[in-house]
C-alpha positions in Angstrom: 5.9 8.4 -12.4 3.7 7.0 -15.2 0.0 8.2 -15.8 -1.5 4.9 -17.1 -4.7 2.9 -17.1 -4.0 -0.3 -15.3 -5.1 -2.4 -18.6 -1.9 -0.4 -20.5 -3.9 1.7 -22.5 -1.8 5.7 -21.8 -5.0 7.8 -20.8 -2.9 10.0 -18.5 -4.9 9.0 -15.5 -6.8 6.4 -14.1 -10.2 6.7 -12.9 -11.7 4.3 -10.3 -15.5 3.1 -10.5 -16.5 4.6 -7.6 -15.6 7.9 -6.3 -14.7 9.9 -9.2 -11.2 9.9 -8.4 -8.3 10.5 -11.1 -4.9 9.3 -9.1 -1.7 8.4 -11.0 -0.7 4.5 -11.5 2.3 4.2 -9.9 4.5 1.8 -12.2 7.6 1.5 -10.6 9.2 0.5 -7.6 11.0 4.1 -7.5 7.5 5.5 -8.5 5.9 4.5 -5.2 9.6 5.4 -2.7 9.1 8.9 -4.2 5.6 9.2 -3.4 6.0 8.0 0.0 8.5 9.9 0.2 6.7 13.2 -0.6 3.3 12.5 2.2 4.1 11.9 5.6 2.3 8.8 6.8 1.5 6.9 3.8 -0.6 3.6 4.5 -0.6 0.7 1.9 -4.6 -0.1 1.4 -6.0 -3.0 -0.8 -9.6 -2.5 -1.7 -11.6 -2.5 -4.6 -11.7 1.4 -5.0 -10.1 4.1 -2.7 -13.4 5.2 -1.2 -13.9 1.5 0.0 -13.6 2.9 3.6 -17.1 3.3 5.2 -15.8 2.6 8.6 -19.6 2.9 9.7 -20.4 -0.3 9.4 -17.1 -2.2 9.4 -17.1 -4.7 11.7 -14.0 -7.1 12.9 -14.7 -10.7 12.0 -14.4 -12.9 14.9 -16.4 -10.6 17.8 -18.2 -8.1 15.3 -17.5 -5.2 17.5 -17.5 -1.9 15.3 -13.8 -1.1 14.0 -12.9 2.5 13.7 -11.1 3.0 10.6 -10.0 0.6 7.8 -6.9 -1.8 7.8 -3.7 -0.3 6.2 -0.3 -0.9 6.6 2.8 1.5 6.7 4.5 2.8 4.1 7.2 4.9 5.5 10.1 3.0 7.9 10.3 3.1 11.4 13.0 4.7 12.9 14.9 1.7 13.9 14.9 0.0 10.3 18.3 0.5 9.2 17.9 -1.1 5.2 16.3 2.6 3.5 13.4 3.9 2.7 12.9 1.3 -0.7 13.8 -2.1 1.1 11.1 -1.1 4.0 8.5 -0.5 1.1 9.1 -3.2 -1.1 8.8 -5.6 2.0 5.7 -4.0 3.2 4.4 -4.3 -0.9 5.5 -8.1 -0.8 4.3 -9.0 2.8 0.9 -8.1 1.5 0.6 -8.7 -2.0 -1.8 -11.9 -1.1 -4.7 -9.6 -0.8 -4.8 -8.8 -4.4 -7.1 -10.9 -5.6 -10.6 -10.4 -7.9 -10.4 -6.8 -7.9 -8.8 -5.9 -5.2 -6.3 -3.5 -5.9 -3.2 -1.9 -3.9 -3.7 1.8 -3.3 -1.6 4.2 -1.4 -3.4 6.3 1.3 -2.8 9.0 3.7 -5.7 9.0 6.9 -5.8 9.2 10.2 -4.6 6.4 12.3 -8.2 5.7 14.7 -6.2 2.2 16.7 -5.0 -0.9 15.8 -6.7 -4.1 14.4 -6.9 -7.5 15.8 -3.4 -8.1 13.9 -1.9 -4.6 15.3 -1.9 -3.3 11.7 -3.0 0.5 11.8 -7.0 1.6 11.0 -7.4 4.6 9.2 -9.6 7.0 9.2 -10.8 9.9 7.4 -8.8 8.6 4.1 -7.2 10.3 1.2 -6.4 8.3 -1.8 -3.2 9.3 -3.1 -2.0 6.8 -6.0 -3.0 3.3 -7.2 0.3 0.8 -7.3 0.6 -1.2 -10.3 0.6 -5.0 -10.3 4.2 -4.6 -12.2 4.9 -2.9 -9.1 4.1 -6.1 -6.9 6.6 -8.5 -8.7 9.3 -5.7 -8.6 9.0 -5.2 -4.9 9.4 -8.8 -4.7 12.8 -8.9 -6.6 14.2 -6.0 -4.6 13.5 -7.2 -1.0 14.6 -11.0 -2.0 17.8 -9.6 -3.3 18.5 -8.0 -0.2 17.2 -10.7 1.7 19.7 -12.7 -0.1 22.4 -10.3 1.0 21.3 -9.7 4.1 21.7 -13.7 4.6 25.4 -13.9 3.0 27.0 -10.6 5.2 25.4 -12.7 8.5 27.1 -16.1 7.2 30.1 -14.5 5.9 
């Protein structure tokens, strides 16, 4: 695991505008399976910082009834996926790489899982930053699970 600022410069850790948090930059696709792998329940989080969680006054769009945690996604497989550990995170790391957008950056979290949000994705609260994930990260995740999408395809088609 590499300790870099986002914008390349090696300061050893990377320090987030808000919160005071120093958390290693993940860089790597292998970075981010062995830091999942070392946590149980690791969410995937995009947000502009890690402490952008104040679930007191988060509210769900379309009724704006009070939510109780913040929108994550998980990291580590369910018991029924059969493609490892690395497949299940690079698709989870591609299925949401939209949400990076003007700041908004992908963060791995550990929390408490409060309910489910209007798109059954898990709300966390109680959150604990553990890393920020590289944008590098983003387009390797979405080499590794096209390639085994891609072979997934050919051992069904023969």
């Amino acid at each position: 695991m590499a300790l870099i600022n986002p914008s390349g410069a090696n300061t050893g850790m990377y320090q987030p505008q808000r919160g005071g948090h120093e958390l290693p930059v993940l860089v790597t696709l292998s970075d981010v399976v062995r830091a999942c792998s070392a946590h149980d329940d690791v969410y995937l989080r995009f947000s502009y910082s890690p402490d952008d969680s104040d679930t007191s006054n988060r509210r769900e769009r379309e009724s704006g009834n009070l939510l109780p945690g913040v929108p994550a996604w998980p990291m580590c497989p369910e018991p029924w996926w059969g493609a490892g550990s690395r497949t299940w995170i690079a698709r989870q790391l591609t299925r949401h790489s939209h949400l990076v957008h003007s700041g908004i950056e992908p963060w791995l979290i550990a929390g408490q899982v409060r309910g489910r949000g209007p798109d059954c994705e898990p709300l966390i609260a109680h959150l604990r930053p553990l890393a920020l994930v590289s944008h590098k990260v983003l387009v390797e995740a979405d080499e590794s699970y096209a390639a085994w999408q891609t072979r997934a395809f050919r051992s069904l088609t023969g």
